[in-house]
N, C-alpha and C positions, 0 to 999 in steps of 0.2 A: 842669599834669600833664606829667610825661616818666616816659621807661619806666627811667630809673633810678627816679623815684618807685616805681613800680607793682613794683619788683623789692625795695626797701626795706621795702614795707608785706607784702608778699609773704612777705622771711622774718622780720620782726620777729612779725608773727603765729603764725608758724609755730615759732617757737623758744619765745612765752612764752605763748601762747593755746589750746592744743588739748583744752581740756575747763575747759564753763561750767554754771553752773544758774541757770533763771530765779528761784530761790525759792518756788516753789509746788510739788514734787513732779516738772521736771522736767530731767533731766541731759543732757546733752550729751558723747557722746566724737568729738572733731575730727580724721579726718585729713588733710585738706588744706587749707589757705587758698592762693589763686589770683588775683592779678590780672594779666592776663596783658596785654599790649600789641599784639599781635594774634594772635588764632587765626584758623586757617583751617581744615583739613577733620583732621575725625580717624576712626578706625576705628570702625563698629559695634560694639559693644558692651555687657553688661551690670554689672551689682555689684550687691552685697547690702547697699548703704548709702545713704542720700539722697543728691542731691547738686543743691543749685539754686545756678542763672545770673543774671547779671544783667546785660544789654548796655549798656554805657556810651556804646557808639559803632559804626555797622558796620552792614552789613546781611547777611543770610543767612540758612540756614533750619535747620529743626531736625527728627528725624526720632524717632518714639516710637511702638512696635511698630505699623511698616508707615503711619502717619499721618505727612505731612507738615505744619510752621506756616511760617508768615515771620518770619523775627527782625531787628527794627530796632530805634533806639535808645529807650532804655528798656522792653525787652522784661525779663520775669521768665521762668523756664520752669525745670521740674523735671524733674530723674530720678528715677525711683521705683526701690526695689530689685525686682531681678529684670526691667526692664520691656530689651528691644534698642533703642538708642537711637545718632544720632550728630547731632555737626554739622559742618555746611559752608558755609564763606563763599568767596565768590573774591575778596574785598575786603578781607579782615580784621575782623576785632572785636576792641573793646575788652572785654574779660569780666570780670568777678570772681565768681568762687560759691567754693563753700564744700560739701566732703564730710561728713557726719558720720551719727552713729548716735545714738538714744535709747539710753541706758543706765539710764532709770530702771528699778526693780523693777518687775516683769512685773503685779504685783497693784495699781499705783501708778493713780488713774483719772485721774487727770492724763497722765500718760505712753499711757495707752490713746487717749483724747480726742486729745491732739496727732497719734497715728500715725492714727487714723481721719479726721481731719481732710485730713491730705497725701492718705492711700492711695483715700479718698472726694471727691479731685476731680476736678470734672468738664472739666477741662483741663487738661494741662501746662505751658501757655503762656498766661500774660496779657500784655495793654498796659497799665502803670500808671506809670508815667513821673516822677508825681508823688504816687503810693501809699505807704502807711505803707514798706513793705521798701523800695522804691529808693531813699528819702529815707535810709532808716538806711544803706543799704551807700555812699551818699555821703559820711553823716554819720561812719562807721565809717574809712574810705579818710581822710579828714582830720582826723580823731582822730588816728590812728598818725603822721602825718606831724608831726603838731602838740606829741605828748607822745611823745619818742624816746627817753623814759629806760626801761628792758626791767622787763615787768612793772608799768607804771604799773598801778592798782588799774581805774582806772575802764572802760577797755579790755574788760578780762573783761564787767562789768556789760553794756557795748554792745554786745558779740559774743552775748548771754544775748539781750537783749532783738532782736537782728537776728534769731537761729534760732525766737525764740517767736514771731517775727510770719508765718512762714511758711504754716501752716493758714488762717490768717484771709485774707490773700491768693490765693493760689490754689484757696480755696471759691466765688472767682466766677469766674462764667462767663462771662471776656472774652474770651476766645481764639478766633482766627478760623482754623480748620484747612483748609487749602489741598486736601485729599483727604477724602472722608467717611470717618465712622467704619464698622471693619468690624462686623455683626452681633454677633461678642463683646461681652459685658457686659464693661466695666471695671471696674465695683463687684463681680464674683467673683473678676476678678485681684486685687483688694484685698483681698478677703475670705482668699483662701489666702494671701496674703502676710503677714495680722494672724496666722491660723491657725499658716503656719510660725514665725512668728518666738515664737509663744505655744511652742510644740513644743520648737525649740533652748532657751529658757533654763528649762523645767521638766524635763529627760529625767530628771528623778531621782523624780518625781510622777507619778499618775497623770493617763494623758494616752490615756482612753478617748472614745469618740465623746462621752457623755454631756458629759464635763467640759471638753472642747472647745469643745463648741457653745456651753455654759451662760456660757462666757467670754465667746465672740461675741456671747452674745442674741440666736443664732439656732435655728432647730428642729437635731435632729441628721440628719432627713433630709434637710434640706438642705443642709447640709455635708456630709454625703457625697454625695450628687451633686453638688455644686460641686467637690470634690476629686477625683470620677470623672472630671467635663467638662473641669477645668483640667488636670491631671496625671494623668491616663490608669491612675493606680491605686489603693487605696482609704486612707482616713485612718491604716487599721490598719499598712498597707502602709510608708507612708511613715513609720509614728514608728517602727516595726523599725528600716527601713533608717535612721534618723536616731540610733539608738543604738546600731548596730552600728558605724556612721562613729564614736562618739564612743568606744566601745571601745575599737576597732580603734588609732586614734591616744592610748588609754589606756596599752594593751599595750605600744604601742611608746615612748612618750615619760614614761613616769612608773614609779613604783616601786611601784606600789598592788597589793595583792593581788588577785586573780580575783575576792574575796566582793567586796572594797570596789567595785571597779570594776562588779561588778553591780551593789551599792547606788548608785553615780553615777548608772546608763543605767537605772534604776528596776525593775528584778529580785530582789524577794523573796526568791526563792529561786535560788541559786547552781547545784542542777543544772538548772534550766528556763533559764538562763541560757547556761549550757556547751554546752545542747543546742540552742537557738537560733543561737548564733555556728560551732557545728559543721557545722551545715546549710549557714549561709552560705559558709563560708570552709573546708570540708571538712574541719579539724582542731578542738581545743578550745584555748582561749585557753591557755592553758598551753604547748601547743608552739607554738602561732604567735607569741607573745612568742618562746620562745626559736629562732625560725628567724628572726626578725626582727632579735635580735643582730646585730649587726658580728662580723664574724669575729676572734679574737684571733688577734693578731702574735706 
């Protein structure tokens, strides 16, 4: 291994690899492949995308809303979206992980099963060393090295089977957390995170508490006090504000009419529409697209 290697496999992935499916229903959009030659300390941090580690080499630690672990070699550990996270070595690490997103359809239960699987574990940090994932991002790191011609077929297939082993791994609970856990449930952080992410890719359906919960398979009063305790306002609350956000960047970046742009952000009706975003944003879509123009020269 040299860090020309780990800069070779670095961008050959990244130029022909960034979107895989395992074959059963679930897809994968990639944006980063990473192996880096040593990290050391980076900023706190959040994203709204996966992102799991795998330490080759190095020791240090790793920090995941307010919980510290130890990371040494063959450590796994994961970010969850939405979760403040950093790490820091004073030694360097060897790393590779890998960012990406499910993009399977929202209705797909395969894709549901995988996200409840990451979002429902109960550590972010295992020791598996010699566990199905560390063995594949081995087996993955000399693969690329081994077949350099861009786009070899089988690559994808490896990169498919690395991201589907994910759930099953960090569903146990080997992680040895240097700080207790705080009182907060983890399993509600997860729960609004399945919630939101059900929210952005239906805005155009309804997305009442009933049809919320009935997705989760949980009661709807307890998702909404899970949505009270998490995020401090109510379910109703935040799908407004989530299709006024989708509006709003409607208005400004596309050419869709006022009706259509309701029908996107799931408004039946165009004047309850008009009169919701007026509330918000103190004018009607109609002039705020046009104040939102560029001035002509």
């Amino acid at each position: 291994m040299s860090e020309d290697s780990f800069l070779f496999v670095t961008r050959t992935l990244n130029e022909n690899n960034r979107r895989c499916s395992d074959g059963d229903g679930v897809a994968f959009q990639i944006y980063n492949w990473g192996f880096e030659w040593q990290h050391y300390d980076n900023p706190v941090h959040r994203h709204s995308f996966y992102e799991i580690c795998y330490v080759l080499d190095g020791a240090g630690e790793y920090e995941d809303e307010d919980i510290t672990y130890k990371l040494e070699a063959g450590t796994l550990f994961a970010s969850l979206p939405g979760h403040w996270h950093q790490i820091r070595s004073r030694t360097g690490l060897q790393l590779f992980f890998v960012a990406f997103e499910v993009v399977s359809a929202a209705s797909s239960p395969e894709a549901r099963q995988y996200d409840a699987g990451l979002l429902d574990s109960p550590s972010p940090v295992v020791a598996g060393p010699e566990g199905v994932t560390a063995l594949l991002w081995r087996a993955l790191y000399r693969h690329v090295l081994q077949h350099r011609a861009d786009g070899e077929p089988h690559t994808n297939s490896l990169c498919a089977l690395l991201l589907r082993s994910f759930p099953g791994t960090f569903g146990r609970p080997d992680g040895t957390p240097v700080a207790k856990a705080k009182s907060s449930s983890r399993s509600r952080t997860h729960l609004v995170q399945l919630a939101k992410r059900y929210i952005r890719d239906n805005l155009s359906g309804s997305l009442g508490l009933a049809e919320v919960s009935a997705y989760l398979n949980i009661s709807g009063r307890h998702l909404s006090r899970v949505f009270k305790e998490e995020l401090g306002q109510s379910l109703v609350d935040y799908v407004t504000r989530e299709r006024m956000l989708s509006a709003e960047g409607l208005l400004k970046t596309t050419l869709c009419s006022v009706k259509e742009i309701a029908d996107l952000t799931g408004y039946q009706s165009v004047h309850y529409f008009t009169r919701v975003f007026s509330d918000r944003y103190g004018i009607p879509p109609a002039e705020y697209r046009k104040k939102s123009l560029p001035a002509s020269t």
